[in-house]
Backbone as XML, in Angstrom:
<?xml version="1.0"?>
<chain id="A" units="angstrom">
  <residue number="1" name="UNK">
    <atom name="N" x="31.707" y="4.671" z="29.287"/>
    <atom name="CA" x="31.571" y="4.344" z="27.899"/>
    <atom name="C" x="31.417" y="2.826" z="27.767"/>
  </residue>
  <residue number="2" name="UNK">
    <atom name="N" x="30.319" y="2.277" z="27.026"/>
    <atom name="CA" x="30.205" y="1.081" z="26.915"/>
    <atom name="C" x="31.098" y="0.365" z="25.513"/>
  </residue>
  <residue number="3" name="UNK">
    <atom name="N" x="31.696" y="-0.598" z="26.192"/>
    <atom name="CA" x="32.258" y="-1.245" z="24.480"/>
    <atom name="C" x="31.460" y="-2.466" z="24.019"/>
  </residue>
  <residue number="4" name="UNK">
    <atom name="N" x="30.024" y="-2.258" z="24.370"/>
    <atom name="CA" x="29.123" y="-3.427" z="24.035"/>
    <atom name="C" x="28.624" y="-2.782" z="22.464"/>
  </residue>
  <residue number="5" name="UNK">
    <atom name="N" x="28.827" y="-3.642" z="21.676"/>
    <atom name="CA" x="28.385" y="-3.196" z="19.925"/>
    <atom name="C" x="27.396" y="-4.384" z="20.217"/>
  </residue>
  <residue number="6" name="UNK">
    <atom name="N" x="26.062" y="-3.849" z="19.504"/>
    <atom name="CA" x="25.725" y="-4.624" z="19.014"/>
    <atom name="C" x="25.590" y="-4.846" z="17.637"/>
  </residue>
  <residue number="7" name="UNK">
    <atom name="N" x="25.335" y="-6.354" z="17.370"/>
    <atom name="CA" x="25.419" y="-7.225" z="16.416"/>
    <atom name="C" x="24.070" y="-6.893" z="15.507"/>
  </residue>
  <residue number="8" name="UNK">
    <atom name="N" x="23.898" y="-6.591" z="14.214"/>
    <atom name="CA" x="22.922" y="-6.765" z="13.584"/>
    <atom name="C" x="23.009" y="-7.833" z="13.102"/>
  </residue>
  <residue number="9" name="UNK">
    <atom name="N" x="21.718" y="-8.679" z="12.173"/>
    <atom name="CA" x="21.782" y="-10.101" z="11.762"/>
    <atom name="C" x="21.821" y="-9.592" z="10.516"/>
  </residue>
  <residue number="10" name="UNK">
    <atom name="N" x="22.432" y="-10.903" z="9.712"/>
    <atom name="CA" x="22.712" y="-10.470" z="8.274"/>
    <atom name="C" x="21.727" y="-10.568" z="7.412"/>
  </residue>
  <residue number="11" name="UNK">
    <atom name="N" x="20.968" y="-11.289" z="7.856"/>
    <atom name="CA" x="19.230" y="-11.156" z="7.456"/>
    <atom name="C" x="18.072" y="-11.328" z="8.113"/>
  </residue>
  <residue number="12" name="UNK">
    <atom name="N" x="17.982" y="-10.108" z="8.097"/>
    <atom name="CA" x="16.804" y="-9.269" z="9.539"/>
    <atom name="C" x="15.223" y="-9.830" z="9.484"/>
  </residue>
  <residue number="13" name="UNK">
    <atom name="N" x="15.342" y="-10.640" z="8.064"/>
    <atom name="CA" x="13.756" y="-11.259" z="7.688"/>
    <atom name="C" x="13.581" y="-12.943" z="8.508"/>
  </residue>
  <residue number="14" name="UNK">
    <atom name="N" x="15.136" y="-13.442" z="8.718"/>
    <atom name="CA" x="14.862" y="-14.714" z="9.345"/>
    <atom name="C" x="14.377" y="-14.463" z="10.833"/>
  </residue>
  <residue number="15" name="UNK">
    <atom name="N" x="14.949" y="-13.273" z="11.227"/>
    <atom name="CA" x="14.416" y="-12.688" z="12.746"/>
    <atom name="C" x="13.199" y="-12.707" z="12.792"/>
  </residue>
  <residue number="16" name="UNK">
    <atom name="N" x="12.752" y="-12.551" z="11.958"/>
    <atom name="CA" x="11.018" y="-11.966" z="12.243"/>
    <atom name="C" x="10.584" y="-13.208" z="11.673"/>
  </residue>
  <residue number="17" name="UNK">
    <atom name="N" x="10.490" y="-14.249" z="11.247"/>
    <atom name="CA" x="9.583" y="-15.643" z="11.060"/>
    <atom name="C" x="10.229" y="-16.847" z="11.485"/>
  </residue>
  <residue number="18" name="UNK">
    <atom name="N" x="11.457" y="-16.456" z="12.464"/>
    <atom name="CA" x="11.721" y="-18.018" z="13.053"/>
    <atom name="C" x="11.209" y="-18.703" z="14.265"/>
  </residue>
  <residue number="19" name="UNK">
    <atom name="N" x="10.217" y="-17.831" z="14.579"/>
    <atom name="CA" x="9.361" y="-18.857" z="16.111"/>
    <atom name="C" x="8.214" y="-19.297" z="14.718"/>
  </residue>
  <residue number="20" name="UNK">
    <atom name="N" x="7.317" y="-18.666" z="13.814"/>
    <atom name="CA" x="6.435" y="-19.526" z="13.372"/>
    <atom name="C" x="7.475" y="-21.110" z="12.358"/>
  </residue>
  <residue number="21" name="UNK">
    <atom name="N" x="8.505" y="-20.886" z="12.250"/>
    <atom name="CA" x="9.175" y="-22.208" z="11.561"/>
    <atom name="C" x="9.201" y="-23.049" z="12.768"/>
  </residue>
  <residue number="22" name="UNK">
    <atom name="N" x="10.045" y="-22.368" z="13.701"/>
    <atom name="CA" x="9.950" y="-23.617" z="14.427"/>
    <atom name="C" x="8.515" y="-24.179" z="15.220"/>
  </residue>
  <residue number="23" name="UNK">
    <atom name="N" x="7.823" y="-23.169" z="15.710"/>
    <atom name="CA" x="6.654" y="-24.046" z="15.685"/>
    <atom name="C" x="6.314" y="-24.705" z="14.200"/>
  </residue>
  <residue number="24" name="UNK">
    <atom name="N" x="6.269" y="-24.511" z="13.462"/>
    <atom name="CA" x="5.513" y="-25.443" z="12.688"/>
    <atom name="C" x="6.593" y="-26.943" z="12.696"/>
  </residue>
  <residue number="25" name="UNK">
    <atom name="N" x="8.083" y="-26.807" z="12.546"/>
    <atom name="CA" x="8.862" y="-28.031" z="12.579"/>
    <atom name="C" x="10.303" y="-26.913" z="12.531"/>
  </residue>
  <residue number="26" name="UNK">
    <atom name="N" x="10.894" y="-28.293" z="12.928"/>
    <atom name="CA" x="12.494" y="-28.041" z="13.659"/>
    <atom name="C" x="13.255" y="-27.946" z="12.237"/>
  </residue>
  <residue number="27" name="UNK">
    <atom name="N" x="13.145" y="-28.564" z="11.267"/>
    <atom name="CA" x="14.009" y="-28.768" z="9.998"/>
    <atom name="C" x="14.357" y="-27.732" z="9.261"/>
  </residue>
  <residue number="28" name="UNK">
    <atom name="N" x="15.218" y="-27.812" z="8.681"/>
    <atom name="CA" x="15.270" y="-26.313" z="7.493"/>
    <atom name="C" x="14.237" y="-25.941" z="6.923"/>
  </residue>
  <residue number="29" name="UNK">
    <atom name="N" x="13.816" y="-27.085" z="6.497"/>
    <atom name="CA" x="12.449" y="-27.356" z="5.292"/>
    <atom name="C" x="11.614" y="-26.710" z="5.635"/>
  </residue>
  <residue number="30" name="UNK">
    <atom name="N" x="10.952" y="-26.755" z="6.934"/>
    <atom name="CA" x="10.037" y="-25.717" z="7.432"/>
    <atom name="C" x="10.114" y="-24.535" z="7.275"/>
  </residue>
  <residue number="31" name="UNK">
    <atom name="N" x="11.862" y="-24.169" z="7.255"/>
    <atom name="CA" x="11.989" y="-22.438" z="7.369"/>
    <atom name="C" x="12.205" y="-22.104" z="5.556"/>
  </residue>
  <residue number="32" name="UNK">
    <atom name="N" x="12.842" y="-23.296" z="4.673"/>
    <atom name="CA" x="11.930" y="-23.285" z="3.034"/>
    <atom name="C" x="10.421" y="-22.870" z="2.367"/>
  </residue>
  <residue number="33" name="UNK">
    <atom name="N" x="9.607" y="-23.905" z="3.443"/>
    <atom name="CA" x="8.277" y="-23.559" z="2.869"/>
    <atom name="C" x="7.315" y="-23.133" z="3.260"/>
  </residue>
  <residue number="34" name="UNK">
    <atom name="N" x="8.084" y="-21.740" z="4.896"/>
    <atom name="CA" x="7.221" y="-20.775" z="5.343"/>
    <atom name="C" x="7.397" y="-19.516" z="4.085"/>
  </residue>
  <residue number="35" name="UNK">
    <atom name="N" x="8.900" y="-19.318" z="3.806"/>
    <atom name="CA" x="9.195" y="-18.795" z="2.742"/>
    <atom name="C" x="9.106" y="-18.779" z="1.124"/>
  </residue>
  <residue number="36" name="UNK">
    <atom name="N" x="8.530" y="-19.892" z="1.083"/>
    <atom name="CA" x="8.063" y="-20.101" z="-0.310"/>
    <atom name="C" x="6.535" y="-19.851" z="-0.060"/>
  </residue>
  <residue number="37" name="UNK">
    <atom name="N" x="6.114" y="-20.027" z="0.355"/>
    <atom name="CA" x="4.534" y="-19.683" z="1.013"/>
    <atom name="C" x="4.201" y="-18.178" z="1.260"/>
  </residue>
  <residue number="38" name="UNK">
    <atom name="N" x="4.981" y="-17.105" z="1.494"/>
    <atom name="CA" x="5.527" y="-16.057" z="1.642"/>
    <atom name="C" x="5.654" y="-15.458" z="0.226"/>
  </residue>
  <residue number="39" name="UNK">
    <atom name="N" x="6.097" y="-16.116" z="-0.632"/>
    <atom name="CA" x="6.689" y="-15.853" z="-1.576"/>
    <atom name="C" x="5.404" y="-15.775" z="-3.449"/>
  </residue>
  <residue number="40" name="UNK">
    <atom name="N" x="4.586" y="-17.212" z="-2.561"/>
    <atom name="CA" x="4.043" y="-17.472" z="-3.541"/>
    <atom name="C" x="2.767" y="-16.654" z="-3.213"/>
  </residue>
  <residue number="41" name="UNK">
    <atom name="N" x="2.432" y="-15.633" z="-2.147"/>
    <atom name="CA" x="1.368" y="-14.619" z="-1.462"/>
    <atom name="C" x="1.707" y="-13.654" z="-2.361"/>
  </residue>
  <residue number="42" name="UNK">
    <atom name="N" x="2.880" y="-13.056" z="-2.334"/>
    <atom name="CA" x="3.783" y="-12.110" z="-2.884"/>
    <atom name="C" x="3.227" y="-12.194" z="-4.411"/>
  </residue>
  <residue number="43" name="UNK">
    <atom name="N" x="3.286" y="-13.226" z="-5.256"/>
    <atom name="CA" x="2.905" y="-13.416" z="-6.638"/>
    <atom name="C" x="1.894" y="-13.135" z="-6.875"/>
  </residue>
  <residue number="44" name="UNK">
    <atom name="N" x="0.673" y="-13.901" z="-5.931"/>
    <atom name="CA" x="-0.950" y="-13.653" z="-6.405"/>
    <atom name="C" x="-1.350" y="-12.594" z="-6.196"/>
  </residue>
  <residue number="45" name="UNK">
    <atom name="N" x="-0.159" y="-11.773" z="-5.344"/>
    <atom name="CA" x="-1.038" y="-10.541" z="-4.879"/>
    <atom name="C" x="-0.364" y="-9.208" z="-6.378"/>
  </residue>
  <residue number="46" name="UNK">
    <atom name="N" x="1.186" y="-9.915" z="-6.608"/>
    <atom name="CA" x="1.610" y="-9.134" z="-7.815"/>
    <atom name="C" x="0.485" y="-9.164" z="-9.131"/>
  </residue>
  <residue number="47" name="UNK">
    <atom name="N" x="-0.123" y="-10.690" z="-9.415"/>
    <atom name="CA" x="-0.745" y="-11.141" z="-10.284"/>
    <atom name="C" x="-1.639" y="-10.565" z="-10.417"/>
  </residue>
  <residue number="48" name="UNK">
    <atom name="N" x="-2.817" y="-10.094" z="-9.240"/>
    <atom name="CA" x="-3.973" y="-9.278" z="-8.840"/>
    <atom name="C" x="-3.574" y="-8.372" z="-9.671"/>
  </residue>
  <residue number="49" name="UNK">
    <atom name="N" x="-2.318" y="-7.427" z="-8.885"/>
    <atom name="CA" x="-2.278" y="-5.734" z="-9.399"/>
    <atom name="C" x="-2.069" y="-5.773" z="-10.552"/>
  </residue>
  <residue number="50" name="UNK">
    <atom name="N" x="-1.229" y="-6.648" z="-11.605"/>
    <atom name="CA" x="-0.903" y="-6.436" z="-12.734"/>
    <atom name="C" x="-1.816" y="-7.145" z="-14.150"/>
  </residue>
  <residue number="51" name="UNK">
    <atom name="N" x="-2.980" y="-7.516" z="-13.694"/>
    <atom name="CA" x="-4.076" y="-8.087" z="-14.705"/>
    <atom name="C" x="-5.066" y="-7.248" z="-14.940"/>
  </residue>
  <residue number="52" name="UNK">
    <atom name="N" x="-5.044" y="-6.366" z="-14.352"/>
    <atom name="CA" x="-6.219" y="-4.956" z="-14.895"/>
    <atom name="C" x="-5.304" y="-4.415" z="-15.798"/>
  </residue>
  <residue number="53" name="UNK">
    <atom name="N" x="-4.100" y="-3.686" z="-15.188"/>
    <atom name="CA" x="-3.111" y="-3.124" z="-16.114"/>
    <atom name="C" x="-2.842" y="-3.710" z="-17.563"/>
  </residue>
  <residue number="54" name="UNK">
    <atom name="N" x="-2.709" y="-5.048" z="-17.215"/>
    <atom name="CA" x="-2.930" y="-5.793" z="-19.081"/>
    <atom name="C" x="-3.759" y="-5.734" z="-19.898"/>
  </residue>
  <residue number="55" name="UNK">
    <atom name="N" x="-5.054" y="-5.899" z="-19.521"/>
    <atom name="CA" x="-6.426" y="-5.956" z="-19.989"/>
    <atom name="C" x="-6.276" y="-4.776" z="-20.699"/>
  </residue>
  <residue number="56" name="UNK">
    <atom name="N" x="-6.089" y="-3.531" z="-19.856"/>
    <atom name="CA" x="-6.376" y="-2.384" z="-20.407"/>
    <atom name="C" x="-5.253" y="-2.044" z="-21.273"/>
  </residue>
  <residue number="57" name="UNK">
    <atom name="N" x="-4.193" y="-2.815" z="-20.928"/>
    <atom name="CA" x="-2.659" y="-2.305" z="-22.570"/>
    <atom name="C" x="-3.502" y="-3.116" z="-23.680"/>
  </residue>
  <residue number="58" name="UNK">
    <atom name="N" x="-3.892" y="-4.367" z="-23.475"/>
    <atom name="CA" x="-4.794" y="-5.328" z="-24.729"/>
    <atom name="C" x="-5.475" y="-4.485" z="-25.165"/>
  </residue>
  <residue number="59" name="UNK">
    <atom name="N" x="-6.264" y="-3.768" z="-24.347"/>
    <atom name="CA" x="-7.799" y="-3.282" z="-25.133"/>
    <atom name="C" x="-7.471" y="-1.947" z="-25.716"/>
  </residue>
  <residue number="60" name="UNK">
    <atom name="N" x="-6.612" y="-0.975" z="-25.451"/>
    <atom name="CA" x="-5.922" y="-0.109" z="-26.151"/>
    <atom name="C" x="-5.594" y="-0.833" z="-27.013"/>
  </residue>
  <residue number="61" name="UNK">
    <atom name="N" x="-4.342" y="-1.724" z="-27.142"/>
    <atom name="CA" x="-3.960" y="-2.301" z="-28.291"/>
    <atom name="C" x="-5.122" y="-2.506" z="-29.510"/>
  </residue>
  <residue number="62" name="UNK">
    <atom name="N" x="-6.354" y="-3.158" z="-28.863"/>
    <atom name="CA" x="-7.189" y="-3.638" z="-29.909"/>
    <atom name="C" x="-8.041" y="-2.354" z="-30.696"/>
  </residue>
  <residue number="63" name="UNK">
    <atom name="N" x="-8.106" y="-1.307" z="-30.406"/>
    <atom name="CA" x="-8.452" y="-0.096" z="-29.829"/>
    <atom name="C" x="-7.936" y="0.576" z="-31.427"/>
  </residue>
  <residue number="64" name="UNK">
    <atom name="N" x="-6.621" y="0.715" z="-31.044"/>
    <atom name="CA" x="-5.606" y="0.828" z="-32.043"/>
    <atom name="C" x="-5.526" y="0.192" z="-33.118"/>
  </residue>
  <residue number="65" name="UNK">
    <atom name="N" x="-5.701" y="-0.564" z="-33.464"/>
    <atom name="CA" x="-5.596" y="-2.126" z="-34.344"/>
    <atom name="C" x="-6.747" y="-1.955" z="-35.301"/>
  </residue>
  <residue number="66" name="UNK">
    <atom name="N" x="-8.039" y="-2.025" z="-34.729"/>
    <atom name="CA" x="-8.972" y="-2.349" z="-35.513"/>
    <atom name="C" x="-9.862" y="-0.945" z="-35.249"/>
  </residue>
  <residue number="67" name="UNK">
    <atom name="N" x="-9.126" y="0.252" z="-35.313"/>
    <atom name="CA" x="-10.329" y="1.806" z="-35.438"/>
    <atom name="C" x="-10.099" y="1.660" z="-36.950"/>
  </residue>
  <residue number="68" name="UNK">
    <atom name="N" x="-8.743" y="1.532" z="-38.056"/>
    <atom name="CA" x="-9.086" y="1.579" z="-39.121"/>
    <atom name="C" x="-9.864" y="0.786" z="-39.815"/>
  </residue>
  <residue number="69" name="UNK">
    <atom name="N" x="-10.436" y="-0.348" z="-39.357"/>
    <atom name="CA" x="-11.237" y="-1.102" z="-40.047"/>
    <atom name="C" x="-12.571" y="-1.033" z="-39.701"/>
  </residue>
  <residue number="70" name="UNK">
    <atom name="N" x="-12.804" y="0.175" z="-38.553"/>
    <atom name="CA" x="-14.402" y="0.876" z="-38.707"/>
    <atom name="C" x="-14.746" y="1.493" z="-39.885"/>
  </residue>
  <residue number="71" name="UNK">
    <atom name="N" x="-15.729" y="0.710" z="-40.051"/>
    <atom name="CA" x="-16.583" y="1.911" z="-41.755"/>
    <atom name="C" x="-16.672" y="3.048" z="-41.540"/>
  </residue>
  <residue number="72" name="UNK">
    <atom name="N" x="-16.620" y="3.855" z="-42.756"/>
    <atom name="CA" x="-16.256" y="5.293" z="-42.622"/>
    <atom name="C" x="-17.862" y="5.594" z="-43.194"/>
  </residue>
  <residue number="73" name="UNK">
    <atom name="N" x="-17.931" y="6.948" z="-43.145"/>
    <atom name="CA" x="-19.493" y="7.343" z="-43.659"/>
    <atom name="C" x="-19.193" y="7.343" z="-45.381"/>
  </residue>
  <residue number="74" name="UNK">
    <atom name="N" x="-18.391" y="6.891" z="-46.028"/>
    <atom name="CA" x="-17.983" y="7.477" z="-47.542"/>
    <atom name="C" x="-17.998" y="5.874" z="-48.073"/>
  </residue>
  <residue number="75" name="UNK">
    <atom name="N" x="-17.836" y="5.150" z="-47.234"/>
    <atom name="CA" x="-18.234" y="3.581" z="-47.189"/>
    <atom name="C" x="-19.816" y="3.060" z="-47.574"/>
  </residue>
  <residue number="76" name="UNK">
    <atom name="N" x="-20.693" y="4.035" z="-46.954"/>
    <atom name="CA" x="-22.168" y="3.685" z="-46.941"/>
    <atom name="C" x="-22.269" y="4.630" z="-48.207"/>
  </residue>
  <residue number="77" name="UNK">
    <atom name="N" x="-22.054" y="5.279" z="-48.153"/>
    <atom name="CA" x="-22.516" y="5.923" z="-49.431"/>
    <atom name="C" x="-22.193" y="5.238" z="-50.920"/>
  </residue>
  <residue number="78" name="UNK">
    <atom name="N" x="-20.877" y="4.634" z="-50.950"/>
    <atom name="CA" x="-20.878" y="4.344" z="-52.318"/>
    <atom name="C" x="-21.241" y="3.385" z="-52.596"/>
  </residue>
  <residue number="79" name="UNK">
    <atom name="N" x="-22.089" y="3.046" z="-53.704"/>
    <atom name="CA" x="-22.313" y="1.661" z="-54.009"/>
    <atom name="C" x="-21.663" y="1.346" z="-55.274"/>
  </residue>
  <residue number="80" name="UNK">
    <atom name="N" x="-21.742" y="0.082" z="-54.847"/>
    <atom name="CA" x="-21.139" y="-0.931" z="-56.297"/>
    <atom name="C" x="-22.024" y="-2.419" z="-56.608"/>
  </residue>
  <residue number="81" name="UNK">
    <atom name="N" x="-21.711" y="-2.341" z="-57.665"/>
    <atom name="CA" x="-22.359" y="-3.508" z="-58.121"/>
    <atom name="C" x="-21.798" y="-4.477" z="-58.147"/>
  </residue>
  <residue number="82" name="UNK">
    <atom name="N" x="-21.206" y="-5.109" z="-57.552"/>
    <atom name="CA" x="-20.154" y="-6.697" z="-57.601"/>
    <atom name="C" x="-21.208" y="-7.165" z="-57.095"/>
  </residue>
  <residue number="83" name="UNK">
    <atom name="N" x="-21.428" y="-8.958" z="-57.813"/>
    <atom name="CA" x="-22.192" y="-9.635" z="-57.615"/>
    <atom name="C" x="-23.713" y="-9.237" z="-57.439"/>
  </residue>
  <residue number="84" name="UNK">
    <atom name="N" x="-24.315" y="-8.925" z="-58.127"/>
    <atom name="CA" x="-25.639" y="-7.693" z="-58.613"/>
    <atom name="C" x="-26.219" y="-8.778" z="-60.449"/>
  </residue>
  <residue number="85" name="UNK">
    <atom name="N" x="-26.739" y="-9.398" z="-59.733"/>
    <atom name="CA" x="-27.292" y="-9.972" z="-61.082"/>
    <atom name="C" x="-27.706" y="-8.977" z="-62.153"/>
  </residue>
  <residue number="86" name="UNK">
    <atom name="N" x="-27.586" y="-9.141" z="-63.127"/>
    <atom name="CA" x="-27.765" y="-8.655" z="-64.330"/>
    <atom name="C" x="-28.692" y="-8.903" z="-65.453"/>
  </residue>
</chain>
C-alpha cells in the first residue's frame, strides 16, 4: 500500500500557462498580462457571440414599436380636407 497522496494545485489553470510566462519573463507581471490577454480573448470572442443576439432583440423591439404606426388600408381611403384651399 502506498502512502504517497498526491497533491492537487489549488489552481490547476496556473499549471497549464506557467512555462509560456516564464518564457516570456520571470516577474509576476508576465504571469498578469498572459492572463489579462487571456482574458481580454475571452471578451471579443463573448462580444462576437452576443452582437447578433442584440441586433436581433433591437430589431424585434423596433418591430414592435413602430407596426402600429404602419398605415392601415382605412387610412388611404379616407380623405379629409385640412389645408385644401377653398
Amino acid at each position: 500500500m502506498s502512502t504517497h497522496s498526491t497533491h492537487s494545485p489549488r489552481f490547476p489553470i496556473f499549471r497549464r500557462f506557467w512555462k509560456p510566462a516564464v518564457a516570456t519573463g520571470v516577474g509576476g507581471t508576465a504571469i498578469v498580462v498572459w492572463f489579462e490577454e487571456i482574458a481580454m480573448f475571452g471578451e471579443e470572442i463573448l462580444a462576437l457571440i452576443f452582437l447578433p443576439i442584440m441586433a436581433g432583440v433591437i430589431y424585434l423591439f423596433n418591430i414592435l414599436i413602430f407596426k402600429s404606426h404602419m398605415p392601415r388600408r382605412e387610412d388611404f381611403e379616407k380623405t379629409n380636407d385640412i389645408g385644401a384651399k377653398k
